[in-house]
C-alpha positions as CSV (number, residue, x, y, z in Angstrom):
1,X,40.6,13.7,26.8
2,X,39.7,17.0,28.8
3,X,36.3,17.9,29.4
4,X,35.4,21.5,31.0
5,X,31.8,22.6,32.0
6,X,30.7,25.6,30.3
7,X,29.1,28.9,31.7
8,X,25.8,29.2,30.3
9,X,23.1,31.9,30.4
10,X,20.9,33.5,32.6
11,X,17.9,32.0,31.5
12,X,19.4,28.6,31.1
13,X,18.6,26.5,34.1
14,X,22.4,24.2,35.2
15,X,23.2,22.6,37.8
16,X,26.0,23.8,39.8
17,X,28.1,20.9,39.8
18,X,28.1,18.1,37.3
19,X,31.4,16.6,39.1
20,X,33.9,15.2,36.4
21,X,32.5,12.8,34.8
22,X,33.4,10.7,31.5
23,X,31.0,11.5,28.6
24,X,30.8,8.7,26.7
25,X,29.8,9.1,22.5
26,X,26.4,9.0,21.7
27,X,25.1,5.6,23.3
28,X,21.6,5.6,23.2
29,X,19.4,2.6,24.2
30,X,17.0,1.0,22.0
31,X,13.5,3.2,22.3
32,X,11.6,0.2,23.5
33,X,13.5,-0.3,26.6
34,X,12.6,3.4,28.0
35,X,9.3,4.5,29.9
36,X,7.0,6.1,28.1
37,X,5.4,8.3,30.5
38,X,7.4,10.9,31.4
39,X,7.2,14.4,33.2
40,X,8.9,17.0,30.4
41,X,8.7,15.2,26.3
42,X,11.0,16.2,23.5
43,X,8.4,16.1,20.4
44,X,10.4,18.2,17.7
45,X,13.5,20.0,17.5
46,X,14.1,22.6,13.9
47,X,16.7,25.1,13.1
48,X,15.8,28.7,13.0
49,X,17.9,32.1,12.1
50,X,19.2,32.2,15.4
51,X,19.8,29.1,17.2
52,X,17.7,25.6,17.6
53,X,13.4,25.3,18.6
54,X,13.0,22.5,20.6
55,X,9.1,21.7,20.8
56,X,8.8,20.5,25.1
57,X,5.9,20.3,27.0
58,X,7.9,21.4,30.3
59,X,10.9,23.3,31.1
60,X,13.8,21.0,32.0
61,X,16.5,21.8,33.9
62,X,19.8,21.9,31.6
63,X,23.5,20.3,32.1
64,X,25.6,21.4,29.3
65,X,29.8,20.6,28.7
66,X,31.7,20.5,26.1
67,X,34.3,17.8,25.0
68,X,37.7,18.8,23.3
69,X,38.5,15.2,21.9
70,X,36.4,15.0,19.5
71,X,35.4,18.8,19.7
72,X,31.6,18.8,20.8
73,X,29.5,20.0,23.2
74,X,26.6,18.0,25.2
75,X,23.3,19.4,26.4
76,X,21.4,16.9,28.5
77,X,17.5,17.6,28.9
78,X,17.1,16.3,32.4
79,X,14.1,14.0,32.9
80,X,13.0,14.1,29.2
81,X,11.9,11.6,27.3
82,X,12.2,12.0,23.3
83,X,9.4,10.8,21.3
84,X,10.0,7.5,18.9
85,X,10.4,9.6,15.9
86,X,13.0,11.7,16.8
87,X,15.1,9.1,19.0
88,X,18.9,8.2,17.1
89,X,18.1,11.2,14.7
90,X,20.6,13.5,13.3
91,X,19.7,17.7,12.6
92,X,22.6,19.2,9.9
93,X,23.3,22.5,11.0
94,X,26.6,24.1,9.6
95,X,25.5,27.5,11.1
96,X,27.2,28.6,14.3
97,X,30.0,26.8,14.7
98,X,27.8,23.3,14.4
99,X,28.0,20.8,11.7
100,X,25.3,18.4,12.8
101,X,23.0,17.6,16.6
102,X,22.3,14.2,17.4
103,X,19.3,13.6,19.2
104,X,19.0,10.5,21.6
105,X,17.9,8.8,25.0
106,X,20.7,8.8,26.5
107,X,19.1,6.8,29.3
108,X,15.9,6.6,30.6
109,X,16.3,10.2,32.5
110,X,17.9,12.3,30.0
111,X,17.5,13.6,26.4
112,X,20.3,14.1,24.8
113,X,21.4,16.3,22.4
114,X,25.3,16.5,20.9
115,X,26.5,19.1,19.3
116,X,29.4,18.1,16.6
117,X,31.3,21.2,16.1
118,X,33.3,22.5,13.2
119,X,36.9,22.7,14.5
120,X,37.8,25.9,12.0
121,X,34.8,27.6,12.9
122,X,35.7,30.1,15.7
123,X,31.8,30.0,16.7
124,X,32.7,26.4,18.2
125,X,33.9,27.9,21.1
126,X,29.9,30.0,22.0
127,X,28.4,29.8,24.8
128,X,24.8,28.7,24.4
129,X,21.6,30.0,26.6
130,X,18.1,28.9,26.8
131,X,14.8,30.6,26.9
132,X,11.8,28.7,27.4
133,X,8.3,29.9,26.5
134,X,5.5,28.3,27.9
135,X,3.0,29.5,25.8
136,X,4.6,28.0,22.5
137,X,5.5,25.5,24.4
138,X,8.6,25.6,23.0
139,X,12.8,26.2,24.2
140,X,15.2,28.4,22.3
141,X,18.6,27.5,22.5
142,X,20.8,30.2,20.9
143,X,24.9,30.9,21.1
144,X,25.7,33.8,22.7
145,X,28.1,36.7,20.1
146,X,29.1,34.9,17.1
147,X,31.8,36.4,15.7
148,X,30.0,35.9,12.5
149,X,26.6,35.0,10.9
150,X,25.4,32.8,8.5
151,X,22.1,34.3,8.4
152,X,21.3,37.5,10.1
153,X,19.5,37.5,13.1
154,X,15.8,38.7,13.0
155,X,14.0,39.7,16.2
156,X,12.7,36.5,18.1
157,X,9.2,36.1,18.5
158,X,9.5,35.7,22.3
159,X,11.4,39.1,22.3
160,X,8.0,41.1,22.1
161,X,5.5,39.4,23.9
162,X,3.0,42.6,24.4
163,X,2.9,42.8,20.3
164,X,0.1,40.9,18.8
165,X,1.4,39.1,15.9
166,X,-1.3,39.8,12.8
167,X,-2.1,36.9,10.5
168,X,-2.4,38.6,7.0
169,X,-1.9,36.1,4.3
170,X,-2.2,32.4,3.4
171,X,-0.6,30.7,0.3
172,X,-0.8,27.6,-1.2
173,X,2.1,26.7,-4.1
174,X,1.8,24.3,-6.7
175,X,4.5,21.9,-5.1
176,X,2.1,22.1,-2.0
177,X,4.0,24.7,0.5
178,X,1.9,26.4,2.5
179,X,2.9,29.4,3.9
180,X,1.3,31.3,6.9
181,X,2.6,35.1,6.9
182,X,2.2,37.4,9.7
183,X,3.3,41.5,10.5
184,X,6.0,40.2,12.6
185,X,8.6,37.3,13.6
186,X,5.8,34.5,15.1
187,X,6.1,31.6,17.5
188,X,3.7,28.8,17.3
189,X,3.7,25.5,18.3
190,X,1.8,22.2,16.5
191,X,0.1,19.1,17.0
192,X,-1.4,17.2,14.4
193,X,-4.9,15.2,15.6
194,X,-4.5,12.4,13.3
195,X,-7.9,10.7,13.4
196,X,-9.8,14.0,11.4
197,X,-6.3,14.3,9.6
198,X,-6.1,18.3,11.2
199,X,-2.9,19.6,11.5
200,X,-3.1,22.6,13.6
201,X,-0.9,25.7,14.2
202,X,-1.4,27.7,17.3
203,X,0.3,31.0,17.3
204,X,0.1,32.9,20.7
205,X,-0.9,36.8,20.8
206,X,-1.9,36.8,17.6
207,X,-4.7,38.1,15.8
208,X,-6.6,37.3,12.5
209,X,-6.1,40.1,10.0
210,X,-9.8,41.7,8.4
211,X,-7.8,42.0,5.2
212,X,-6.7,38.3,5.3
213,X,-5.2,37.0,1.8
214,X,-6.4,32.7,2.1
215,X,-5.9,30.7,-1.2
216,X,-8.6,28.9,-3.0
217,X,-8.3,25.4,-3.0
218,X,-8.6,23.5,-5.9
219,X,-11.3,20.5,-6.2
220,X,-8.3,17.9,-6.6
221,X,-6.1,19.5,-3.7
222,X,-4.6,17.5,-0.9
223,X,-5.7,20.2,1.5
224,X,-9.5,19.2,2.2
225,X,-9.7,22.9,4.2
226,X,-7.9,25.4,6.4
227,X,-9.7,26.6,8.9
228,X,-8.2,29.6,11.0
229,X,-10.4,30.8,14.8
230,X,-9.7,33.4,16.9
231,X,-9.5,31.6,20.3
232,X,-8.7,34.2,23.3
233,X,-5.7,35.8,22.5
234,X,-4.3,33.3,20.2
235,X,-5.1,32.3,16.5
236,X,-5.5,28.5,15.8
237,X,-5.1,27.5,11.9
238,X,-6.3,23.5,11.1
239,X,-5.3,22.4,8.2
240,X,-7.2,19.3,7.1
241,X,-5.6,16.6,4.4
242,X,-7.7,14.6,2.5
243,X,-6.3,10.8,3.3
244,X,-3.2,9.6,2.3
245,X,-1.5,13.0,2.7
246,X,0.3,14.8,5.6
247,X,1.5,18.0,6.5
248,X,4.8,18.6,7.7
249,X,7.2,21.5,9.2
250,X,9.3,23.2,6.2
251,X,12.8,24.9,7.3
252,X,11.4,28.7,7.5
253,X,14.3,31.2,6.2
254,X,12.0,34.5,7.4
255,X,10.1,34.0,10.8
256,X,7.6,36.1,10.2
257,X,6.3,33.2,8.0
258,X,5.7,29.4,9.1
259,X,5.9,27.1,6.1
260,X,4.3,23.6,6.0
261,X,4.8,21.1,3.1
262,X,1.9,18.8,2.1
263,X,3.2,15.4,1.0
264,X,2.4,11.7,0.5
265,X,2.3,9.6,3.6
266,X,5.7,7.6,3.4
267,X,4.9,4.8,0.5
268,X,7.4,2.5,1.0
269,X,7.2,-1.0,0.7
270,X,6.6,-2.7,3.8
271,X,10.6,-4.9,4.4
272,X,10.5,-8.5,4.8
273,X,12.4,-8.3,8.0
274,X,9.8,-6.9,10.9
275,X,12.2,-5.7,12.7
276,X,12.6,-2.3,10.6
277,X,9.0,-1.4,10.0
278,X,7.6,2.2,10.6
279,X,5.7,2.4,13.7
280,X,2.0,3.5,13.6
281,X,1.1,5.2,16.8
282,X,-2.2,4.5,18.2
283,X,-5.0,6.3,15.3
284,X,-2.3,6.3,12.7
285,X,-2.5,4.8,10.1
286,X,-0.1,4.8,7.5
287,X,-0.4,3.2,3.7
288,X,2.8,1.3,3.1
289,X,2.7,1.1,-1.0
290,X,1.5,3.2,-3.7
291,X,-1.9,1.3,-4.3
292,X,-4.5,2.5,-7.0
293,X,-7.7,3.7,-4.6
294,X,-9.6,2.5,-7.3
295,X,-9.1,-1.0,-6.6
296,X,-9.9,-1.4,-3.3
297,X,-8.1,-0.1,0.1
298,X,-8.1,-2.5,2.8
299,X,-7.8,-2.0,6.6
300,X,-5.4,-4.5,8.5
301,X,-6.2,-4.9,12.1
302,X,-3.5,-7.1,14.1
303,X,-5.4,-7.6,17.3
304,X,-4.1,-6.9,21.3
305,X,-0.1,-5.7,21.2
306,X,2.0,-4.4,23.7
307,X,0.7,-4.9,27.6
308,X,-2.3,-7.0,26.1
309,X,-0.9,-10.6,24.9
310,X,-4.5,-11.4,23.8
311,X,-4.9,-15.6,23.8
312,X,-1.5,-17.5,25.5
313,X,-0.7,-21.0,24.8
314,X,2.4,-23.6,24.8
315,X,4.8,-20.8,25.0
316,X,3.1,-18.0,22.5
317,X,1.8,-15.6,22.4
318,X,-1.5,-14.1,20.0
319,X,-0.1,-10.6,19.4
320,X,3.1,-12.0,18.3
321,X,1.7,-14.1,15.9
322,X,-1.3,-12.5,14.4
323,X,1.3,-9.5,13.5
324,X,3.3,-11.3,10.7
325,X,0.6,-13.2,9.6
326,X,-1.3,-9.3,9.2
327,X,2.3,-7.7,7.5
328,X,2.1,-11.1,5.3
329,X,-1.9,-10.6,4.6
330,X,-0.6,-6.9,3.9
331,X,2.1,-7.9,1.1
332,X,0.0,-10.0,-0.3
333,X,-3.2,-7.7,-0.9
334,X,-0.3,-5.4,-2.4
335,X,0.9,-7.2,-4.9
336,X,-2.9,-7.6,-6.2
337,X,-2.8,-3.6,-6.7
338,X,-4.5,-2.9,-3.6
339,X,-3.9,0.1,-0.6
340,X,-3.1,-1.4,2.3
341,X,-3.9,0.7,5.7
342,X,-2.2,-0.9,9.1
343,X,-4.0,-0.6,13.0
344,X,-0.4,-1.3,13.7
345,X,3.2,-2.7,12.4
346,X,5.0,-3.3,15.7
347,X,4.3,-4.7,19.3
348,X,2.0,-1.6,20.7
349,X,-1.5,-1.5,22.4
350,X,-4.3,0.1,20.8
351,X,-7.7,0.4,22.0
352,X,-10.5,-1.2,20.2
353,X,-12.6,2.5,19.4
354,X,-9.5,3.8,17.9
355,X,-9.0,0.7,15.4
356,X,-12.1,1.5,14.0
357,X,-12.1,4.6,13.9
358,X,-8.7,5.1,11.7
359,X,-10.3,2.7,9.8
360,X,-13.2,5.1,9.0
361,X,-11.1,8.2,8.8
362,X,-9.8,6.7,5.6
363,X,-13.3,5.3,4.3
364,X,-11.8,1.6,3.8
365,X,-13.6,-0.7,1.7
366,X,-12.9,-3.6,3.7
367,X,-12.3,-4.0,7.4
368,X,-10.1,-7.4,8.5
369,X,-9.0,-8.2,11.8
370,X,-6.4,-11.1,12.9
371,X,-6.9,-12.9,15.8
372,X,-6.1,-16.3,17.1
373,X,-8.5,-18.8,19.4
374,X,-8.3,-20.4,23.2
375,X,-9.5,-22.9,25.3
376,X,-8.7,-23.8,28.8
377,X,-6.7,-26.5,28.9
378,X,-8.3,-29.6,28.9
379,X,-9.9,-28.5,25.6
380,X,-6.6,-28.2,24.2
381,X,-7.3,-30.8,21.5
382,X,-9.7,-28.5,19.7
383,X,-8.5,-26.6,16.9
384,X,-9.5,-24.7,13.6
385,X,-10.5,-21.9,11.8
386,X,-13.3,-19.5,12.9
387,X,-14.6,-16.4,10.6
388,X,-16.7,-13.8,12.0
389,X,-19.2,-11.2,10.6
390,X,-21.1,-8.4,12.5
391,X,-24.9,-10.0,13.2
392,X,-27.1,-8.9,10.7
393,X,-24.3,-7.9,7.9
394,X,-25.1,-9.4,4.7
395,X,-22.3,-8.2,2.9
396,X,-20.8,-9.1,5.8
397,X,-21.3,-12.4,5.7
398,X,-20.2,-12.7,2.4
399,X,-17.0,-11.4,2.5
400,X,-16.7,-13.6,5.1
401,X,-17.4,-16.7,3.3
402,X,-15.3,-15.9,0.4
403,X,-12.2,-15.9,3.5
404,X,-13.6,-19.0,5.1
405,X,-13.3,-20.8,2.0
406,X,-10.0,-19.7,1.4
407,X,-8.5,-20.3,4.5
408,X,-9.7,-23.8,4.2
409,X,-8.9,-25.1,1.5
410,X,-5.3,-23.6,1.3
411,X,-4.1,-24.3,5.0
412,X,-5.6,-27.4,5.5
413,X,-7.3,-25.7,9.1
414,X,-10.3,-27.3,10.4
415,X,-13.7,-25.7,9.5
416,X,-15.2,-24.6,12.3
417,X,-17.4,-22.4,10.2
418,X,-18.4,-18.7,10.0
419,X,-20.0,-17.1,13.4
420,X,-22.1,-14.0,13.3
421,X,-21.0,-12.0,16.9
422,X,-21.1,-8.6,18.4
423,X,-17.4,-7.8,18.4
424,X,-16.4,-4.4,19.0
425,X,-14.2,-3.7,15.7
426,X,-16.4,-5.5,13.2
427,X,-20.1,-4.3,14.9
428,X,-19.0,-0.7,14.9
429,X,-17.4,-0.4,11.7
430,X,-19.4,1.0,8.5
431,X,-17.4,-1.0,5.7
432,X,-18.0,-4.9,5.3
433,X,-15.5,-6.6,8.2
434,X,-14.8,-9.5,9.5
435,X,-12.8,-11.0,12.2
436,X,-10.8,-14.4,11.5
437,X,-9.7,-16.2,14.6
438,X,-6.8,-18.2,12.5
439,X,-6.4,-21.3,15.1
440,X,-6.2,-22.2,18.9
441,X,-2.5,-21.3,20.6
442,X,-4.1,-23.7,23.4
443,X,-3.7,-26.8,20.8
444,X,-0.2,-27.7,20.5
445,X,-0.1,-28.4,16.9
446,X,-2.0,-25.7,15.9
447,X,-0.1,-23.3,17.9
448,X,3.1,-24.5,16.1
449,X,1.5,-23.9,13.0
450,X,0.7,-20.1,13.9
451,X,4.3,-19.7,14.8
452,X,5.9,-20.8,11.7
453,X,6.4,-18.2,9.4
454,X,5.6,-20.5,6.2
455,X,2.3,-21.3,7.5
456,X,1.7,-17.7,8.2
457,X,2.6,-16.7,4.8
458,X,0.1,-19.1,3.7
459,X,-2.4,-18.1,5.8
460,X,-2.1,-14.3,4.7
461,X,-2.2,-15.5,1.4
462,X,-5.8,-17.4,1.6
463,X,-7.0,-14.2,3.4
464,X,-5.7,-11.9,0.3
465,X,-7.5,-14.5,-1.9
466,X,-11.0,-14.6,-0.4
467,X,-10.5,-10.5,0.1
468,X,-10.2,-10.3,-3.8
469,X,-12.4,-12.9,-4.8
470,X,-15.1,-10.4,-2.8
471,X,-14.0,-7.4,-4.3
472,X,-14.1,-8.4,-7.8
473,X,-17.7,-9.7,-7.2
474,X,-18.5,-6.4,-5.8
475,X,-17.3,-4.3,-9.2
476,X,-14.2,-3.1,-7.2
């Protein structure tokens, strides 16, 4: 295998020697095991007419080689971390000499992107450059004279930068593509602020035409409004879903357009095995079935994750068990026709404002949150259920009895009654809520219990019970 480091462009930042090392395939470590916190983040890369947008908040210095067994080439981002999403993701290209990029951590310094080329294409053998533009935020990578295009090239945005780009028309299609249209090729760059549900585009130099074509919005439209503001020198346009729906980047084949789909937040059924679920970010939250509003949507709330273990005792811990019991409590409560919303489905740490606050961005009906109990040790022989209500919550307290009961008399748990208390999630939210504290980790049996998936099943499924039994009562 021969490898050979390429000579890249002006703008592109390499280091003058990367020695001659062996590049290994694609072996990226798991996401978890990486650092979060980094100095430069890969959020998004996308194809456009002439070469590849990668969304960075930083400029990263570049190392770039190719490999001639298999025929690829290698760009490493240099202390870059890629976001979850896009980690062990693969971009089709089959434009310039490129069949497909793979996006990875290669390691916890470097993002890596490899580039499988097309052996019969002679644009395998470009050079590629780099332009970074800070105020996108954004890095163009484009090959340097194809021999031939695909597509032809249009002028790039970041060409022109003392040519305000003019905003003249919005348009809304039936199968819920927006399209954004300005007087010239635009860059932009996103971010999506998912607590008001606002996806936002922000195009630099740009200015709002006075003869700007917006489309009216129908009273049963996913798009709740669209919003554009003329903020210094650079246009911002929020777009707000109504819950339940997203917006997402569309493949633009003009650039002087930016095309955004509207579509259902993913409904898949939530897999048996936790180990593949979809990861809700802290204020995400993301139905995982197609449930009929009408009968009820229910907020899930598996308390502490990540750095916070929550209660500890004879060798578990409370995030790790109050999780399955809330996917289980989730299953359940989806079988029975309901929408299920999720604080979280893996092992991350939330803080309590934002729990309750997803939980209102949607307008749940019912507020839930898992916990399990504690005592220093030489209380460990106390054990049971407790159920909590915010003080002074009538309805409150009744869906918490309707649990309570439940809980009782299908696990067998000791009834150590429903509590009225001030905690933070069920206090502060406006929909009826309760907390359960499903047993004591510090008593041994009990704390076997809550780590047997059988008895968590069970568990979820008395919680799914008295849930129902309250919303049926209630004329949901």
């Amino acid at each position: 295998m021969r490898y050979r480091q390429l000579a890249v462009g002006i703008l592109m930042s390499v280091a003058t020697s990367y020695g001659n090392p062996v590049v290994a395939p694609l072996q990226a470590q798991p996401i978890n095991a990486f650092k979060q916190s980094r100095e430069i983040r890969l959020n998004n890369i996308r194809p456009t007419t002439n070469g590849l947008m990668l969304s960075v908040n930083g400029n990263p210095q570049i190392r770039i080689q190719r490999e001639d067994n298999p025929d690829r080439l290698i760009v490493d981002l240099q202390n870059t971390s890629v976001v979850k999403e896009l980690h062990q993701t693969n971009l089709p290209l089959n434009r310039f000499g490129v069949k497909q990029v793979r996006v990875a951590q290669y390691n916890p310094e470097i993002a890596r992107l490899v580039f499988d080329l097309d052996s019969n294409d002679p644009n395998r053998k470009l050079e590629w450059k780099s332009q970074y533009n800070g105020a996108t935020k954004s890095l163009l990578l484009t090959p340097v004279n194809q021999v031939a295009q695909a597509i032809p090239i249009e002028p790039n945005p970041i060409d022109n930068p003392n040519v305000p780009v003019l905003i003249e028309r919005l348009s809304f299609s039936n199968t819920g593509l927006l399209v954004i249209e300005g007087n010239q090729p635009i860059g932009y760059q996103t971010n999506l602020d998912r607590l008001s549900r606002t996806y936002k585009v922000i195009v630099p130099n740009a200015k709002i035409s006075p003869t700007l074509q917006r489309p009216s919005l129908a009273a049963n439209s996913p798009i709740e409004r669209i919003r554009l503001t003329q903020v210094g020198s650079s246009v911002e346009i929020g777009v707000k879903t109504i819950a339940g729906w997203q917006m997402r980047e569309s493949q633009r084949t003009n650039n002087q357009q930016i095309k955004l789909q509207v579509s259902l937040i993913s409904v898949s059924q939530v897999p048996n095995n936790s180990t593949s679920l979809p990861s809700n970010s802290p204020n995400e939250s993301n139905p995982q079935t197609v449930g009929d509003r009408r009968r009820g949507l229910i907020y899930i709330d598996a308390g502490h994750g990540g750095n916070d273990p929550g209660a500890v005792g004879n060798g578990i811990q409370e995030k790790d068990v109050v999780l399955p019991i809330s996917l289980d409590l989730g299953r359940a409560l989806q079988s029975m026709g309901y929408s299920v919303y999720y604080t979280r489905t893996d092992d991350v740490e939330i803080d309590l404002e934002p729990r309750v606050a997803s939980a209102e961005s949607v307008n749940a009906d019912v507020f839930v949150s898992i916990h399990a109990n504690s005592l220093a040790s030489r209380n460990s022989g106390i054990s049971g259920v407790e159920t909590y209500h915010a003080r002074g919550s009538t309805v409150g307290r009744e869906l918490a009895d309707y649990v309570h009961t439940q809980i009782i008399e299908n696990t067998g748990a000791i009834d150590r009654s429903v509590r009225a208390a001030g905690f933070y999630v069920i206090a502060r939210s406006s929909m009826p809520a309760i907390l359960v504290e499903t047993g004591f980790v510090t008593n041994a049996d009990e704390a076997a219990n809550l780590n047997n998936p059988s008895y968590q099943k069970r568990m979820a499924e008395a919680i799914a019970k008295g849930i129902d039994q309250f919303m049926r009562v209630r004329g949901k």
